[in-house]
N, CA, C and O atoms as a GROMACS GRO file, in nm:
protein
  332
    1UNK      N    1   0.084  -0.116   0.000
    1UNK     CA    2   0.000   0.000   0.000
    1UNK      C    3   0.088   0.123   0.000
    1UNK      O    4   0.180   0.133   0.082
    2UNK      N    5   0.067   0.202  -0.076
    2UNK     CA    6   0.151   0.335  -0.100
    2UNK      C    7   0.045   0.408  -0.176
    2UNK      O    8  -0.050   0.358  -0.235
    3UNK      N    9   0.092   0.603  -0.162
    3UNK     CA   10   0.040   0.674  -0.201
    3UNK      C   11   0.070   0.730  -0.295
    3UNK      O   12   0.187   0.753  -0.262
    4UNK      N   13   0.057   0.788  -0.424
    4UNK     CA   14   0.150   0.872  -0.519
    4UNK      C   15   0.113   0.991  -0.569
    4UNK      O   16   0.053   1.074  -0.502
    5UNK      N   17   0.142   1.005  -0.672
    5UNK     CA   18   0.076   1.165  -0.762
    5UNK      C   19   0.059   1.112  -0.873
    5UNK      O   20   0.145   1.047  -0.934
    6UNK      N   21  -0.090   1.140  -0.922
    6UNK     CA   22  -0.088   1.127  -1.020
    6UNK      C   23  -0.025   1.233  -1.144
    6UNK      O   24   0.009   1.349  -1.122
    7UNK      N   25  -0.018   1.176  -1.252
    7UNK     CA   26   0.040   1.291  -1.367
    7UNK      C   27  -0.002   1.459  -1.325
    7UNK      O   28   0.078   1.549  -1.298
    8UNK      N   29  -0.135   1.465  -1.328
    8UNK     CA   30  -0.212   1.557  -1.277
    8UNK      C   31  -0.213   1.652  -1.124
    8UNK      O   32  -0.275   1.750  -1.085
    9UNK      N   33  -0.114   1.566  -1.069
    9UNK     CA   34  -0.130   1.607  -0.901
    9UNK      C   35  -0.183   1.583  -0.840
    9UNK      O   36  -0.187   1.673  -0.756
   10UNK      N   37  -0.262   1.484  -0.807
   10UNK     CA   38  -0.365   1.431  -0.759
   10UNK      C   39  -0.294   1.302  -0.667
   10UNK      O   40  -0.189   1.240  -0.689
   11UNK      N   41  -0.395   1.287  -0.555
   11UNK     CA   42  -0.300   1.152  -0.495
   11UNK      C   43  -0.397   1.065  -0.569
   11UNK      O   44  -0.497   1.086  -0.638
   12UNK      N   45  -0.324   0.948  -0.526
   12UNK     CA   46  -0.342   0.791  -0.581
   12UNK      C   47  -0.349   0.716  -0.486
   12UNK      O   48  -0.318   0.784  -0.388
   13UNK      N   49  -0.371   0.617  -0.456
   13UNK     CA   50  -0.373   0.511  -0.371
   13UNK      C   51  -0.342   0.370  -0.486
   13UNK      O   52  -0.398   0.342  -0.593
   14UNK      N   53  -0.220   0.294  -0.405
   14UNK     CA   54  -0.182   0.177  -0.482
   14UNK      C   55  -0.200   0.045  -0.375
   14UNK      O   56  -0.125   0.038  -0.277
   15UNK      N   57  -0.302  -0.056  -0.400
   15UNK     CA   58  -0.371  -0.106  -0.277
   15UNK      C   59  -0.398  -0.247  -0.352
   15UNK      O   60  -0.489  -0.246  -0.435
   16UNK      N   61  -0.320  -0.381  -0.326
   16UNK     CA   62  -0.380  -0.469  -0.379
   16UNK      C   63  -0.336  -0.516  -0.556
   16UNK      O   64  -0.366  -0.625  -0.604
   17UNK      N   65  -0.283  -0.440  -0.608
   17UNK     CA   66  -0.258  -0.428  -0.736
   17UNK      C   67  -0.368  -0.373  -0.801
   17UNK      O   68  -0.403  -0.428  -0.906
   18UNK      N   69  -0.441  -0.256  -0.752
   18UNK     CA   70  -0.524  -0.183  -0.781
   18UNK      C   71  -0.497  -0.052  -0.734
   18UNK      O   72  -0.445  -0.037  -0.624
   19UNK      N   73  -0.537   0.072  -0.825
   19UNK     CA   74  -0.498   0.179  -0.850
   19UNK      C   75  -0.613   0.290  -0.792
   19UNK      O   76  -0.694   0.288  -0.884
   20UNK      N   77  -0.663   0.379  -0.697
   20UNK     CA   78  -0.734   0.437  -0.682
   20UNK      C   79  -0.768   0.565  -0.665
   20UNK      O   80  -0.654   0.608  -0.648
   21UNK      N   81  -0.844   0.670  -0.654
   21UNK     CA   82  -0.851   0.809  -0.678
   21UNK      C   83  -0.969   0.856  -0.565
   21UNK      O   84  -1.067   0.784  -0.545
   22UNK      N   85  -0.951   0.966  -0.503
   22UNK     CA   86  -1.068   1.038  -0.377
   22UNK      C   87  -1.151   1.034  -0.496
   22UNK      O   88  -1.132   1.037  -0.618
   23UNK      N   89  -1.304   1.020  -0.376
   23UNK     CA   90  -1.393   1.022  -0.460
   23UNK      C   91  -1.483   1.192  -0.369
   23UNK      O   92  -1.521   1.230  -0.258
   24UNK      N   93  -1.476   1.231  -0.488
   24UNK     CA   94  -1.525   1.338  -0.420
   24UNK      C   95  -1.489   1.489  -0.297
   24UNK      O   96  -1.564   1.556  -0.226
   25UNK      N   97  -1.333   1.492  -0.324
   25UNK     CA   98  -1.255   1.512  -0.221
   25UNK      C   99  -1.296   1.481  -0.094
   25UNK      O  100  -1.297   1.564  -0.003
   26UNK      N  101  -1.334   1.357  -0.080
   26UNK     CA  102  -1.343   1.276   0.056
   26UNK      C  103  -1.161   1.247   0.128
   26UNK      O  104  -1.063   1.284   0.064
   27UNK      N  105  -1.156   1.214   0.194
   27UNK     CA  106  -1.030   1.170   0.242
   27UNK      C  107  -1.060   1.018   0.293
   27UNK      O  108  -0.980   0.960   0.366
   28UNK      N  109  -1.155   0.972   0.257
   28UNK     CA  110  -1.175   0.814   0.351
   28UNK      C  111  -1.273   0.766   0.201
   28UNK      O  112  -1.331   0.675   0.261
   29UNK      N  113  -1.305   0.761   0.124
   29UNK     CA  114  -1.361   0.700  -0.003
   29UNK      C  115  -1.234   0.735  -0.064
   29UNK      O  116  -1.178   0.844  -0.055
   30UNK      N  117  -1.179   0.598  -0.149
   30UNK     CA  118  -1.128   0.524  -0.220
   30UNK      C  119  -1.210   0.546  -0.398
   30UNK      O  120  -1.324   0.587  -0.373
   31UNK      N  121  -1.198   0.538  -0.505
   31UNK     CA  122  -1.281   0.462  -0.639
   31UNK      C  123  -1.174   0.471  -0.724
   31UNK      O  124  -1.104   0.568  -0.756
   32UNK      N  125  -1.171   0.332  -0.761
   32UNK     CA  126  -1.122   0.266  -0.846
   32UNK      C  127  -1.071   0.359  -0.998
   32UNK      O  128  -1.150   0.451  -1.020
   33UNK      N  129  -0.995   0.353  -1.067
   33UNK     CA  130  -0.941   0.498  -1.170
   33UNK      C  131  -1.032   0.438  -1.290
   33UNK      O  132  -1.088   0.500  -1.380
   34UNK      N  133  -1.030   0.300  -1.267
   34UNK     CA  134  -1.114   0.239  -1.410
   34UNK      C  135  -1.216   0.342  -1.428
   34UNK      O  136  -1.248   0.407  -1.328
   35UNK      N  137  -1.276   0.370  -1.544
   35UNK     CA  138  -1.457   0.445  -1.522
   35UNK      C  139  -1.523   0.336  -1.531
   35UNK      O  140  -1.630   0.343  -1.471
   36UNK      N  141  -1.496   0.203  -1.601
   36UNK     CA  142  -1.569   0.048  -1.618
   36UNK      C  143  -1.592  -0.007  -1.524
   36UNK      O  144  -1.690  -0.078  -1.546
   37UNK      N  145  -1.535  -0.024  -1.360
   37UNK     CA  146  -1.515  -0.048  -1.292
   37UNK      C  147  -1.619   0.005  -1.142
   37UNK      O  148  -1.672   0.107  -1.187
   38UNK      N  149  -1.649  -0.004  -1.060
   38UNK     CA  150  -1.692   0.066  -0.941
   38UNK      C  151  -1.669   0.026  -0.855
   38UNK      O  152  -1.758   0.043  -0.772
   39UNK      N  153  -1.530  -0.061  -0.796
   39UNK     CA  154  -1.462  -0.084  -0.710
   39UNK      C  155  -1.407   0.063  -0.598
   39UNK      O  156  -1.326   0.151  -0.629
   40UNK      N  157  -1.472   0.051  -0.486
   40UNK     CA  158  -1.439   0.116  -0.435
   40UNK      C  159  -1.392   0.107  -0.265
   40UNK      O  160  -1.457   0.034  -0.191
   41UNK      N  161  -1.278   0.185  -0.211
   41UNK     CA  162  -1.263   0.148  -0.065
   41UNK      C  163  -1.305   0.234   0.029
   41UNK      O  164  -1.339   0.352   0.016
   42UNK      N  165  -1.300   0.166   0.123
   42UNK     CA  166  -1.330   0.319   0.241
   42UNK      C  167  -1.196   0.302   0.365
   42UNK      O  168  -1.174   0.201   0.430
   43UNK      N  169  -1.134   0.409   0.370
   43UNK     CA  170  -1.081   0.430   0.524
   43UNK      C  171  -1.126   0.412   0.645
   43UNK      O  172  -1.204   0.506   0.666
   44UNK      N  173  -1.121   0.345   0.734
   44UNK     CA  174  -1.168   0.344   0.837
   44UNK      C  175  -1.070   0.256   0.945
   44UNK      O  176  -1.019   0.152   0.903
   45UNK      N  177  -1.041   0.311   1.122
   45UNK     CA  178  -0.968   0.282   1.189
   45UNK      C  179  -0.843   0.234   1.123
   45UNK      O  180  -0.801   0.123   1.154
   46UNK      N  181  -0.791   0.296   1.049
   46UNK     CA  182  -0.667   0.295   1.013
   46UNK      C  183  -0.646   0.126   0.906
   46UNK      O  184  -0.568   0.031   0.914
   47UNK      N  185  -0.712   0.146   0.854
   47UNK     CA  186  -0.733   0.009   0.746
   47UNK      C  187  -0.780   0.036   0.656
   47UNK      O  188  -0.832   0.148   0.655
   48UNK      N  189  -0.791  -0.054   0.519
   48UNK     CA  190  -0.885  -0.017   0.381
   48UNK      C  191  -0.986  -0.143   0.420
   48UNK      O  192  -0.965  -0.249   0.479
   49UNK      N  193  -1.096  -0.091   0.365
   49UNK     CA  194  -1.219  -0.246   0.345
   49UNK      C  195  -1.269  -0.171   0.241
   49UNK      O  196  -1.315  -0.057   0.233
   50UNK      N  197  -1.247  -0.279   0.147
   50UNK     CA  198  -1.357  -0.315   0.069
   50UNK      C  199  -1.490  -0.322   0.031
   50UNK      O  200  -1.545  -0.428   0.059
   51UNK      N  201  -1.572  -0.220  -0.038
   51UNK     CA  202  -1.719  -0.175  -0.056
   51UNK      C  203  -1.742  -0.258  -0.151
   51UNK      O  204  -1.780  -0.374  -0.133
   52UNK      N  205  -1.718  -0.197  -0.271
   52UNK     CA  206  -1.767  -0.269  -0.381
   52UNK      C  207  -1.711  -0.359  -0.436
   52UNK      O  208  -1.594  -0.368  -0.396
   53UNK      N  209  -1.753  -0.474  -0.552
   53UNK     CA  210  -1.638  -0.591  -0.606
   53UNK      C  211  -1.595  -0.533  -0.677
   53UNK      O  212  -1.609  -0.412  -0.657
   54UNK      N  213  -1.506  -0.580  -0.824
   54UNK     CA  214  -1.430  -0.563  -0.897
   54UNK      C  215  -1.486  -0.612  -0.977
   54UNK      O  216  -1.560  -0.701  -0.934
   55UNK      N  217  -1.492  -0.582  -1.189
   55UNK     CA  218  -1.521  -0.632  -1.237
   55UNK      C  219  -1.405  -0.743  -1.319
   55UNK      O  220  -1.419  -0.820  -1.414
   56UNK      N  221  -1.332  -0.720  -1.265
   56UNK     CA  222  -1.160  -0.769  -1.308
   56UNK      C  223  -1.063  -0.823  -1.277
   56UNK      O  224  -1.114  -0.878  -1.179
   57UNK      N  225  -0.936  -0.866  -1.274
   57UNK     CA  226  -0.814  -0.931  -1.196
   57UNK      C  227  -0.741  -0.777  -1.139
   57UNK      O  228  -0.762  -0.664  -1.182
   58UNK      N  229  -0.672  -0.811  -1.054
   58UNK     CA  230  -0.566  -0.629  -0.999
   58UNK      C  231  -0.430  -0.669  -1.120
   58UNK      O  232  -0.416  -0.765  -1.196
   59UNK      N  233  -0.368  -0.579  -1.100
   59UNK     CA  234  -0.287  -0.549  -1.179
   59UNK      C  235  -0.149  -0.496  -1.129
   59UNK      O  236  -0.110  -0.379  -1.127
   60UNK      N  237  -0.099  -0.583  -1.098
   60UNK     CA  238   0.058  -0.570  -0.976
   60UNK      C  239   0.162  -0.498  -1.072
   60UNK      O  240   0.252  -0.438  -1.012
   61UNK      N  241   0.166  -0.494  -1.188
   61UNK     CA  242   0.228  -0.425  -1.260
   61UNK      C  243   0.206  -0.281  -1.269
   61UNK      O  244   0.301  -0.210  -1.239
   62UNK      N  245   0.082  -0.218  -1.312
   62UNK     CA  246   0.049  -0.095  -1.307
   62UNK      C  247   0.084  -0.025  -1.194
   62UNK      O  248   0.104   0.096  -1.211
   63UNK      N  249   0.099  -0.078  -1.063
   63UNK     CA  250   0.085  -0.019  -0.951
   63UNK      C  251   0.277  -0.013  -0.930
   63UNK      O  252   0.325   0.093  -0.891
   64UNK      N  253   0.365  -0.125  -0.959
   64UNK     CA  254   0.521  -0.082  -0.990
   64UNK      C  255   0.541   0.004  -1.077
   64UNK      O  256   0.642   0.071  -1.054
   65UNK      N  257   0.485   0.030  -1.172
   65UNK     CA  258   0.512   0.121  -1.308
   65UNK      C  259   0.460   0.226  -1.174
   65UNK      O  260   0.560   0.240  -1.104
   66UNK      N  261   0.355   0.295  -1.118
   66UNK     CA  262   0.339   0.374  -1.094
   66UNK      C  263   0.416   0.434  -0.972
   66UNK      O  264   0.430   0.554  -0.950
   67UNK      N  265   0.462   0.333  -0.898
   67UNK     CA  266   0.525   0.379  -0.771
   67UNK      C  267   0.705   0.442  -0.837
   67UNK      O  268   0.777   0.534  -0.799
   68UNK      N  269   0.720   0.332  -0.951
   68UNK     CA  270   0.869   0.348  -1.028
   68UNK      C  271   0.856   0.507  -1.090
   68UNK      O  272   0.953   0.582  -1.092
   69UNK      N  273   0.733   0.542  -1.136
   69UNK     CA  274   0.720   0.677  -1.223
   69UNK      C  275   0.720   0.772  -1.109
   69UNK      O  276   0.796   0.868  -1.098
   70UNK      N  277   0.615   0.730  -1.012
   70UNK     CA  278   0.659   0.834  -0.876
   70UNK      C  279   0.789   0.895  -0.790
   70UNK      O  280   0.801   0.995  -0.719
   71UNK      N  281   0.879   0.789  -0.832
   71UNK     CA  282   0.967   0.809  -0.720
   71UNK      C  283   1.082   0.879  -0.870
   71UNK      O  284   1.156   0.970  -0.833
   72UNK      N  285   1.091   0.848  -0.986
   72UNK     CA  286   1.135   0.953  -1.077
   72UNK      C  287   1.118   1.091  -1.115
   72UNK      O  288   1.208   1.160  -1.163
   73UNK      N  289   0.961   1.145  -1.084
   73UNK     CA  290   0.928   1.230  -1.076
   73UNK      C  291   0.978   1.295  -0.935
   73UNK      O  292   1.010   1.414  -0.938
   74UNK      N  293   0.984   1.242  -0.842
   74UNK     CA  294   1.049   1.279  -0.721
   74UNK      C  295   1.162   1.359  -0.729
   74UNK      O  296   1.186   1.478  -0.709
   75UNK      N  297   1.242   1.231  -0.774
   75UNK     CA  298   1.391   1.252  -0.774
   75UNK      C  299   1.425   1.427  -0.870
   75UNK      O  300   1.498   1.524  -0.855
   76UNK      N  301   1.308   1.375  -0.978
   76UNK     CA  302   1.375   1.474  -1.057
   76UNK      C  303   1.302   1.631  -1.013
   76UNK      O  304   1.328   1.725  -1.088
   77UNK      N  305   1.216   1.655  -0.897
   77UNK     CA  306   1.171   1.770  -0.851
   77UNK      C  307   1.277   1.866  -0.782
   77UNK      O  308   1.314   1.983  -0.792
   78UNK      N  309   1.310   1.731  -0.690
   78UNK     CA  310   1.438   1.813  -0.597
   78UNK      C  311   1.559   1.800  -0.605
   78UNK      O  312   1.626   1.834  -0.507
   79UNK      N  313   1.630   1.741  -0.733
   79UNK     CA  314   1.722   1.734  -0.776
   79UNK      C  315   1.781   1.883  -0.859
   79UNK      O  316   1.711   1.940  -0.943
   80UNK      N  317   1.899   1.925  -0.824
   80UNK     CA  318   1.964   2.041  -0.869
   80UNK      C  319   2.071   2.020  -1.006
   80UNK      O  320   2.154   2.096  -1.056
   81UNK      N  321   2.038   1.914  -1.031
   81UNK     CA  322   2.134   1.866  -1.122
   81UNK      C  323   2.030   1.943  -1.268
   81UNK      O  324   1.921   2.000  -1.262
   82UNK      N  325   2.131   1.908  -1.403
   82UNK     CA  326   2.058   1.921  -1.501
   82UNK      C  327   2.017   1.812  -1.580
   82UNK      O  328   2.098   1.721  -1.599
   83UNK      N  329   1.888   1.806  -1.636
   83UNK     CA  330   1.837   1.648  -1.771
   83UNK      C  331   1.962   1.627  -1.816
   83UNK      O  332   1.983   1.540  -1.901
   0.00000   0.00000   0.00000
C-alpha cells in the first residue's frame, strides 16, 4: 500500500494491485481509476475495506510502473542537477 501523484497532481492510492482516486474530495472513499469499474474502498480505523467488487483481476504491474514513475518524478523535482 503506497500513495502517489498522479500525472495531474492528484494523490493515488496503490492497494492490492489496484490503483485508486478520492472520490469526491473525501479523504476516507477510495474509487477505483477504471470508469468500467466501481470498485471502491473506504478508510476506516486505520485500514482499507472493501465496498464494492471488482469487475476484473488487480494489476501488480500498473501499480510498480506507478510507484517506479513516482519516485522519478520525485527525484527529478528536488534534484539540482541538469536532464
Amino acid at each position: 500500500m503506497s500513495t502517489v501523484k498522479s500525472a495531474k497532481g492528484k494523490d493515488q492510492l496503490l492497494l492490492d494491485g489496484y490503483r485508486y482516486r478520492h472520490v469526491n474530495n473525501s479523504q476516507c472513499i477510495w474509487r477505483y481509476c477504471r470508469n468500467d469499474c466501481a470498485g471502491h474502498v473506504l478508510f476506516d480505523d486505520g485500514k482499507y475495506n472493501k465496498i464494492t467488487d471488482y469487475i476484473h483481476t488487480p494489476n501488480p504491474d500498473e501499480t510498480i510502473s506507478m510507484e517506479f514513475k513516482a519516485d522519478i518524478n520525485l527525484g527529478a523535482a528536488i534534484s539540482h542537477g541538469s536532464p
